[in-house]
C-alpha positions as CSV (number, residue, x, y, z in Angstrom):
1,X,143.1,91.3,85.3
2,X,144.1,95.0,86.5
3,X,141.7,96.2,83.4
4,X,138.8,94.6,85.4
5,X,137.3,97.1,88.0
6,X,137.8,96.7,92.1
7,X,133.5,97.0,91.9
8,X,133.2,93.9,89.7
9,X,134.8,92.0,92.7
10,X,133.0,94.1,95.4
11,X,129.4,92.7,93.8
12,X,130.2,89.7,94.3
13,X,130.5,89.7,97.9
14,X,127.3,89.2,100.3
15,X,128.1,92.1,102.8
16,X,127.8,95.0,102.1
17,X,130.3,97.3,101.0
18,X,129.8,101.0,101.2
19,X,132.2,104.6,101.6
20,X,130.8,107.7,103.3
21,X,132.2,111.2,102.8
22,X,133.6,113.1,106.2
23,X,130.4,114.7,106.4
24,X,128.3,111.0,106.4
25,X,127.2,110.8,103.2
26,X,127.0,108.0,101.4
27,X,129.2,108.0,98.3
28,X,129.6,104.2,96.9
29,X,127.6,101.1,97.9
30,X,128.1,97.4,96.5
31,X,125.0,95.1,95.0
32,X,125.1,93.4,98.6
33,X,124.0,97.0,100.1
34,X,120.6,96.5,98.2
35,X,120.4,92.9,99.1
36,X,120.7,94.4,102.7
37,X,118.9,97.9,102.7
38,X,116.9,97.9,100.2
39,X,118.5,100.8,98.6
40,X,120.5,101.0,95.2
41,X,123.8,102.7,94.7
42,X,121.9,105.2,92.9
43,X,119.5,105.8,95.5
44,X,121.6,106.4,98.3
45,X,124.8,108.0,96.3
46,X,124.7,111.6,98.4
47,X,122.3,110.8,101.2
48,X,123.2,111.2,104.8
49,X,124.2,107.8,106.7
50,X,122.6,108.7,109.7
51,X,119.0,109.0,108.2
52,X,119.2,105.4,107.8
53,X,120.4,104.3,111.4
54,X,117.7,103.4,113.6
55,X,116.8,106.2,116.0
56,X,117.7,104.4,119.3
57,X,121.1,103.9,117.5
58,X,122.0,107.1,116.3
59,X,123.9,108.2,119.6
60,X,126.1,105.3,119.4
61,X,127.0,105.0,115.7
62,X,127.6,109.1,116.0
63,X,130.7,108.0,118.6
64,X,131.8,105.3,116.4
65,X,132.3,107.1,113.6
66,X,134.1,110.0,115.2
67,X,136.5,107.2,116.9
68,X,136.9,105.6,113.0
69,X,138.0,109.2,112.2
70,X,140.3,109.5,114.9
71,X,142.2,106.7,113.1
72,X,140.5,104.0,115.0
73,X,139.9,100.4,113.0
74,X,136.4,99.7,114.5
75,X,136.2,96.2,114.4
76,X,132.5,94.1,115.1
77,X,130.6,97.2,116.2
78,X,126.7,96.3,115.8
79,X,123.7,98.9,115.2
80,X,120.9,98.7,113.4
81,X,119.3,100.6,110.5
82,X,115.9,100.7,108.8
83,X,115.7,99.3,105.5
84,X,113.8,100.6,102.5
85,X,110.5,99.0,103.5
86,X,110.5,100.1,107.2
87,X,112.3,96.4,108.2
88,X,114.6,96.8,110.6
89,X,117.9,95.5,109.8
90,X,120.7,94.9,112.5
91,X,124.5,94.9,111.0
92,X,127.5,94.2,112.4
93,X,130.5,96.7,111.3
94,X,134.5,96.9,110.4
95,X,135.0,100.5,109.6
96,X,138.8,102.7,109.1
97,X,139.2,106.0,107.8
98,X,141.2,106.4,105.0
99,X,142.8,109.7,104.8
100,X,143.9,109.7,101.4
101,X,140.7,109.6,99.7
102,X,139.0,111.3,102.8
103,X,136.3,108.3,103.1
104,X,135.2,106.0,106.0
105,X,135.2,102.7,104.3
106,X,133.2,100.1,106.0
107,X,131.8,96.3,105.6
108,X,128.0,95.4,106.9
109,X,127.5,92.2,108.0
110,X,123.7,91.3,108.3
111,X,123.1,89.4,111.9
112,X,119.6,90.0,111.3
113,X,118.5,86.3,112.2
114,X,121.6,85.6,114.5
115,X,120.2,88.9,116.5
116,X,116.8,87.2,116.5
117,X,118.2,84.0,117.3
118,X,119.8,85.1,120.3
119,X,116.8,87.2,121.3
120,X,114.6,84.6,121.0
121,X,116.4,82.1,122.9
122,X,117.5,85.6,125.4
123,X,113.0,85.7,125.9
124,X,112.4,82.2,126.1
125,X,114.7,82.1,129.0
126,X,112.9,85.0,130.6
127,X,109.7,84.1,130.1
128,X,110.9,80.6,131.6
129,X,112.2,82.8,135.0
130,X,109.5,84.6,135.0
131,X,106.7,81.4,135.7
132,X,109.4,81.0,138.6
133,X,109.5,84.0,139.8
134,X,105.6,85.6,139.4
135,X,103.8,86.2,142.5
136,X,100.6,85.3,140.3
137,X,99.4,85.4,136.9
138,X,98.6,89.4,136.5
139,X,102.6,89.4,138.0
140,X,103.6,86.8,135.1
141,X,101.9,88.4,132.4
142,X,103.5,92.1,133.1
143,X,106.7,90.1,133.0
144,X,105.8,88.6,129.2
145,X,104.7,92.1,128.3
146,X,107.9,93.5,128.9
147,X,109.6,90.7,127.1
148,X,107.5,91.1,124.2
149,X,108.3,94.2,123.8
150,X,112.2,93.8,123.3
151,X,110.6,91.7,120.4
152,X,107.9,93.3,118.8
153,X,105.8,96.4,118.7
154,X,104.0,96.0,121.7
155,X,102.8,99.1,123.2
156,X,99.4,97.8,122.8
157,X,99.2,94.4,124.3
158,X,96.5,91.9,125.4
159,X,96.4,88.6,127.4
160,X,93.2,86.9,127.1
161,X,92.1,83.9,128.6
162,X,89.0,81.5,128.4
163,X,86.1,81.9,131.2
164,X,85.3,78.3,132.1
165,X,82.6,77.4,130.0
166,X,85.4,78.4,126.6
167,X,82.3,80.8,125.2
168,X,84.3,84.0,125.6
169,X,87.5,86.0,126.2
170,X,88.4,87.6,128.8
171,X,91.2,89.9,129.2
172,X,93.3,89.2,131.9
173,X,96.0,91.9,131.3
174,X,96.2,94.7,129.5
175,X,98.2,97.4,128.4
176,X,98.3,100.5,126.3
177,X,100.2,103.6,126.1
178,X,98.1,106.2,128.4
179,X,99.1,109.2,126.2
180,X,97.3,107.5,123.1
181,X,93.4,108.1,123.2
182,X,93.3,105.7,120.2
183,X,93.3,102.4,121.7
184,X,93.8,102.9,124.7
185,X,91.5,100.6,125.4
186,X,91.2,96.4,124.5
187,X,88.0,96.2,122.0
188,X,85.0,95.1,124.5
189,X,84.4,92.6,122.7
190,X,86.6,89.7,121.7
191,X,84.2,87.0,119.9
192,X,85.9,86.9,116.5
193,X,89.2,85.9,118.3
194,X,87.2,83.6,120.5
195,X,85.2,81.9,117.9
196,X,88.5,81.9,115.5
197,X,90.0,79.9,118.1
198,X,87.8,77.5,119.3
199,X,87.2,76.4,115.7
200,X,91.3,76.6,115.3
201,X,91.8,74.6,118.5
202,X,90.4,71.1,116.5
203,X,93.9,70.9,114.7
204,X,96.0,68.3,115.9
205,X,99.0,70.8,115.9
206,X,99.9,74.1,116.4
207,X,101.0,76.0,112.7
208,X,102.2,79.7,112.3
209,X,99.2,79.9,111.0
210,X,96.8,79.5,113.7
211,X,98.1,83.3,114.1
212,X,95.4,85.6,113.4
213,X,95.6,88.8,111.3
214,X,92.4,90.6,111.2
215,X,93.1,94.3,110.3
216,X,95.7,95.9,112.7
217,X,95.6,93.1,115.5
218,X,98.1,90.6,115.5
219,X,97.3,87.6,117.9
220,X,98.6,84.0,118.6
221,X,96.3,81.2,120.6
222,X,97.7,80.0,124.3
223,X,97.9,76.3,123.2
224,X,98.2,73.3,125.7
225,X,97.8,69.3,125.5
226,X,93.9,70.3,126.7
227,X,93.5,72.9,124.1
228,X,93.5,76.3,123.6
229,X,93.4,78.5,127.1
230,X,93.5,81.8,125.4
231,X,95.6,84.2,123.4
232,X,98.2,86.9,123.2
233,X,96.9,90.0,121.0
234,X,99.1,93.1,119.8
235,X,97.9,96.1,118.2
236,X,99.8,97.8,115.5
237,X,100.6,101.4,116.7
238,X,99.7,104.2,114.5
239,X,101.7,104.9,111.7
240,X,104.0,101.8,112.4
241,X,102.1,99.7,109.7
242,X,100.9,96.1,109.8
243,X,103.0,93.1,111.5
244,X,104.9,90.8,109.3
245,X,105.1,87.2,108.6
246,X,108.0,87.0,110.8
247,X,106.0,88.9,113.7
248,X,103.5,86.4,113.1
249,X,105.7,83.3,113.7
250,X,108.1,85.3,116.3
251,X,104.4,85.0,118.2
252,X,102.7,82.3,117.5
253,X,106.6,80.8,119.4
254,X,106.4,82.7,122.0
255,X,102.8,82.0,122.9
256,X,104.0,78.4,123.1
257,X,106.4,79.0,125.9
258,X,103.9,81.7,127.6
259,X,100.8,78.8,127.7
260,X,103.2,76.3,129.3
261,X,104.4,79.3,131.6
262,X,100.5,79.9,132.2
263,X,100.1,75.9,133.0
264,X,102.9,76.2,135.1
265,X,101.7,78.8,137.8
266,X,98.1,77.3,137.5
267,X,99.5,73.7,138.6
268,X,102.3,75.7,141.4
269,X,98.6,78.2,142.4
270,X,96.7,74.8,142.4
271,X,99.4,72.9,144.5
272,X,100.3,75.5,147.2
273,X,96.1,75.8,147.9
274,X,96.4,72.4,148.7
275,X,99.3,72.4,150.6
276,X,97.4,75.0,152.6
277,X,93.9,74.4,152.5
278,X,91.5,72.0,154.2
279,X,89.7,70.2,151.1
280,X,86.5,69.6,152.5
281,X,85.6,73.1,153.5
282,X,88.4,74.9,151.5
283,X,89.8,77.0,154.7
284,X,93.0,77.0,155.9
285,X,94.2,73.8,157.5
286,X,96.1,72.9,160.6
287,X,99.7,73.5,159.5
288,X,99.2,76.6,157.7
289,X,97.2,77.9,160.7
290,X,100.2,77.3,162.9
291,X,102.4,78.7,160.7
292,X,100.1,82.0,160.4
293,X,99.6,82.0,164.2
294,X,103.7,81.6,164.9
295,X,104.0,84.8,162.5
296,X,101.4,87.0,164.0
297,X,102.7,86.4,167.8
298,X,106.6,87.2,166.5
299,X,105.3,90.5,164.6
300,X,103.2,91.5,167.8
301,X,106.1,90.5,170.4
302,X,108.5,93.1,167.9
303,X,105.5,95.8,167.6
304,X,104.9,95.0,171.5
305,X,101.0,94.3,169.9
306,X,97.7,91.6,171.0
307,X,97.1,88.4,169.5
308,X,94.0,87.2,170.3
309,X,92.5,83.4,169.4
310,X,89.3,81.6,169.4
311,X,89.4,77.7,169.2
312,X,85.8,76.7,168.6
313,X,84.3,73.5,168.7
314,X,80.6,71.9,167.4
315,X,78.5,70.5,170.1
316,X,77.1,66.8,169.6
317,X,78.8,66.6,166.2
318,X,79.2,63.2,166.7
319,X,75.5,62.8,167.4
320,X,74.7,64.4,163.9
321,X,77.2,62.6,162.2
322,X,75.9,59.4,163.8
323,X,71.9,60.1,163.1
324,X,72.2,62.1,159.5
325,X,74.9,60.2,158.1
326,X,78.4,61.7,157.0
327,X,77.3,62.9,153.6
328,X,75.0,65.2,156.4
329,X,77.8,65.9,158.6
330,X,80.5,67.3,155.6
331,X,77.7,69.7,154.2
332,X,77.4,70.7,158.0
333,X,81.2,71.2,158.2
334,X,80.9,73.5,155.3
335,X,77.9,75.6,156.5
336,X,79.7,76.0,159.5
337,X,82.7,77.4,157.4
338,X,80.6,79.5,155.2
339,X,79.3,81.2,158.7
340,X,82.1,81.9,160.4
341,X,83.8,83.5,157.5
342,X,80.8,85.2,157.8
343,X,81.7,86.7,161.2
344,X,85.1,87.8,160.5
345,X,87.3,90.5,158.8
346,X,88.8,90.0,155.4
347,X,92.2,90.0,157.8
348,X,91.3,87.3,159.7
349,X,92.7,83.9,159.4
350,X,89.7,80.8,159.9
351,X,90.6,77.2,159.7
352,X,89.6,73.6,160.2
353,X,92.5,71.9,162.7
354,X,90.1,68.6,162.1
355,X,86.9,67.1,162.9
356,X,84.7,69.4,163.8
357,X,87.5,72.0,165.5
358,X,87.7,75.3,164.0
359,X,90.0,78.5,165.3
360,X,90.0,82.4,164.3
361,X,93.1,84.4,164.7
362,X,93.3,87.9,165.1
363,X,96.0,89.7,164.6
364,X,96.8,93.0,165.6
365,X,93.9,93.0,168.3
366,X,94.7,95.6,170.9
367,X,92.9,94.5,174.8
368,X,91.4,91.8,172.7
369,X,88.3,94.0,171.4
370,X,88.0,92.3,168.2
371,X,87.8,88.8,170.2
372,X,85.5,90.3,171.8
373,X,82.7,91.6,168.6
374,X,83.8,88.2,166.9
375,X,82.6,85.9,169.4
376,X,79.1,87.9,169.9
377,X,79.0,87.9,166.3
378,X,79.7,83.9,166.2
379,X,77.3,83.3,169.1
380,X,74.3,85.0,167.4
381,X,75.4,83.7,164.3
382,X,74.9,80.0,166.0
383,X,71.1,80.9,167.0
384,X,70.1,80.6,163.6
385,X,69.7,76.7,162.3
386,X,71.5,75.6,159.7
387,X,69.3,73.9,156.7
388,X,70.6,70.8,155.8
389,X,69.1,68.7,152.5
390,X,65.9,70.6,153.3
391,X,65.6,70.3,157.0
392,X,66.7,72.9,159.9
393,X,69.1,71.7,162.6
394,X,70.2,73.6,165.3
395,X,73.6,73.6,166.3
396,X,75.4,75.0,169.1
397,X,79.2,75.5,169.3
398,X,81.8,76.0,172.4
399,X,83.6,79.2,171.9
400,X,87.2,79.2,173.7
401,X,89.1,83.0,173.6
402,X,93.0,83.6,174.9
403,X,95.1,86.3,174.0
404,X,99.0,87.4,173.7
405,X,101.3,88.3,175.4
406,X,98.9,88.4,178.3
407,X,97.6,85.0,178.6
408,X,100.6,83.1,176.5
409,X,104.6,83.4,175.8
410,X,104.4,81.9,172.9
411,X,102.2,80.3,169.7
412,X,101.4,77.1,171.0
413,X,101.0,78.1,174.4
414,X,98.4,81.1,172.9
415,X,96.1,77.7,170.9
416,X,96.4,75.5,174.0
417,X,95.2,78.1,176.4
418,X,92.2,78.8,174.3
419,X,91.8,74.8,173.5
420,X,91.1,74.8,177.2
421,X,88.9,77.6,177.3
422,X,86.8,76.1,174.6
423,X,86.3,72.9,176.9
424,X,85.4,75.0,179.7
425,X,82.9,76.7,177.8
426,X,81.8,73.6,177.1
427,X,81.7,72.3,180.3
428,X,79.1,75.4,181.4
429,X,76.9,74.5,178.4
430,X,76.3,71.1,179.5
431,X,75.4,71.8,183.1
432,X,73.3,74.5,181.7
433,X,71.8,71.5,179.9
434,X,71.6,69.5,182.9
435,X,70.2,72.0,184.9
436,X,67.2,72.8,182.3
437,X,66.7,69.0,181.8
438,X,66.4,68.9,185.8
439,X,64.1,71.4,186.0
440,X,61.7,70.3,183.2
441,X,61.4,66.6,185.2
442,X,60.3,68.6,188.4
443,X,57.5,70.7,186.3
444,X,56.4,67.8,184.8
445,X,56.0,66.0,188.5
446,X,54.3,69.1,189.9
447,X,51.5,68.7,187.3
448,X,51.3,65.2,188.1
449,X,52.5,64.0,184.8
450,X,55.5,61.0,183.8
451,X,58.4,62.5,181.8
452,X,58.8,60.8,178.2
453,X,61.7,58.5,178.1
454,X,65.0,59.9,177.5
455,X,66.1,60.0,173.2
């Protein structure tokens, strides 16, 4: 037994086995260390250890070593180095110094697909957080970007989703490094991914393979129960050669978890606009309109700023509705929307409290000017008929206007006050009407002639 060589036994281990000279080269290596590396005895026998390391790693397995030196055991320490074929590997080390011989022994242990285990599970958890967390879908996918690049290569990285009709791609995030004029750009056009997917999207299930690999693009459909929404894409950078298999179903993974993230946000996007939106005419409804107005009069009692309001209400609606129908009436409701967002800034808040009530807020209105232009601006608006299913019907509204601080303390005080305007307004319009209808009957007697009978 003592005849047979110490190396025998070492090849028969599966870690890797190797001794490095003071000075880091390598000066023995066990089969294992080509299992792991890549390398053979022969070919690393007298080349520097630190060549190998990974660059990001270098710093760290530099201190290591100089602790194993010291007369340290280094026990579990984890780096990771790049294999003969460009892989990367990550090791877990035990290392000592042994002064006799003047060599750091050490033991590699590959964690390769524990490390991409934990990383996997580490991104799906993120990417999980993130559909939590995103303030919208550009916010969500900058978050997957970032995750994907702990992963893989992605310094060039796509999100791409379907435009309604599924005829095209379109990217809806994009990244590239700034300092590379080479692809700095996505490609314009997209239609071999598109068309590669909508044919791919007939499969009853999703396969590693439905990841596409034409040329240096690496990219992975968005798959959900309806189909395919889109597709992550990653460019290979320059000189950091073609994505693997394992890219490929690291990808194909992730854009699993990233379409249900996607599908997520669209249903919490989809749920908070109705929560907050008035279906028929899509503006804001009564409850987010108070909540908006409470907000605005607490900022402007800090800032010592104006609120102003304008509560506005259709005359005769009922009349319309009665005589037209209510199929009519809605498409009136809408018009009316359409026009007063019309009148307004981009800052201002319009919404439907119900029926045919409708308010403006401005905030941040100083001596109530912007009241002021908005209600001309309604008014003259309101001159024009509105065509309805082919005919013209002119509609007039009651405008009502009340500002903070100086005509409310608070919110609710600020909407009633101008609820009352509004029906004082309304109020002068109708003996305006009286008095024209009044005056009509007494032309119509002075040239001798009867007065048609009331409609």
């Amino acid at each position: 037994m003592r005849r047979i060589a110490s190396a025998n036994f070492l090849d028969l281990l599966l870690d890797a086995v190797c001794a490095v000279s003071a000075d880091g080269q390598f000066v023995f290596a066990n089969a294992a260390f080509e299992r792991i590396f890549g390398y053979t005895a022969e070919e690393v026998r007298g080349r520097s250890m630190l060549d190998m390391v990974h660059p990001e790693d270098r710093a760290r397995t530099i201190e290591a070593a100089a602790r194993v030196m010291a007369g340290h055991l280094q026990l579990h320490f984890e780096n990771r180095y790049i294999r003969k074929d460009g892989e990367v590997v990550h090791l877990r080390w035990t290392a000592r110094w042994v002064e006799e011989a003047g060599l750091r022994v050490a033991v590699a242990h590959d964690i390769t697909e524990l490390h991409r285990t934990r990383s996997l599970q580490a991104a799906l958890y993120a990417i999980s957080e993130a559909a939590h967390v995103a303030q919208d879908l550009y916010d969500l996918f900058a978050q997957v970007h970032r995750i994907v690049g702990g992963l893989l290569d992605a310094r060039h990285f796509s999100v791409l989703l379907f435009d309604d009709a599924q005829q095209a791609l379109y990217p809806a995030f994009h990244a590239a490094p700034t300092q590379d004029a080479k692809g700095a750009e996505a490609p314009a056009d997209w239609s071999w991914l598109a068309a590669a997917l909508v044919g791919d999207a007939q499969r009853p299930s999703a396969q590693p393979e439905d990841v596409l690999v034409p040329g240096e693009w690496l990219a992975a459909a968005l798959r959900t129960q309806e189909g395919v929404i889109g597709a992550l894409a990653l460019r290979a950078t320059d000189g950091q050669g073609r994505y693997t298999a394992a890219d490929a179903e690291l990808l194909h993974f992730i854009a699993g978890q990233v379409a249900t993230a996607v599908e997520r946000k669209r249903l919490h996007v989809s749920l908070q606009t109705m929560a907050e939106r008035d279906q028929l005419t899509q503006l804001f409804n009564r409850r987010h309109f108070e909540v908006r107005l409470a907000a605005a009069v607490v900022r402007a009692r800090e800032r010592a700023g104006e609120v102003s309001v304008l509560f506005l209400d259709l005359d005769d609606f009922k009349a319309v509705n009665d005589r037209l129908g209510h199929a009519v009436g809605d498409l009136l409701l809408q018009s009316v929307a359409d026009r007063l967002q019309a009148c307004v800034r981009g800052v201002d808040v319009v919404a439907r409290l119900g029926g045919d009530e409708f308010v403006v807020l401005l905030d941040d209105d100083p001596q109530g000017r912007g009241a002021d232009t908005t209600h001309q601006r309604i008014a003259e608006a309101f001159d024009r008929p509105f065509t309805l299913c082919g005919d013209s019907h002119a509609v007039r509204v009651s405008i009502g206007v009340a500002r903070f601080p100086s005509q409310a303390a608070d919110a609710e005080q600020l909407l009633q006050r101008a609820d009352t305007a509004m029906y004082a307004d309304k109020g002068r319009a109708k003996s305006r009407k009286g008095g024209d209808a009044q005056r009509h009957h007494l032309q119509l007697n002075t040239l001798g002639l009867q007065p048609s009978p009331a409609v």
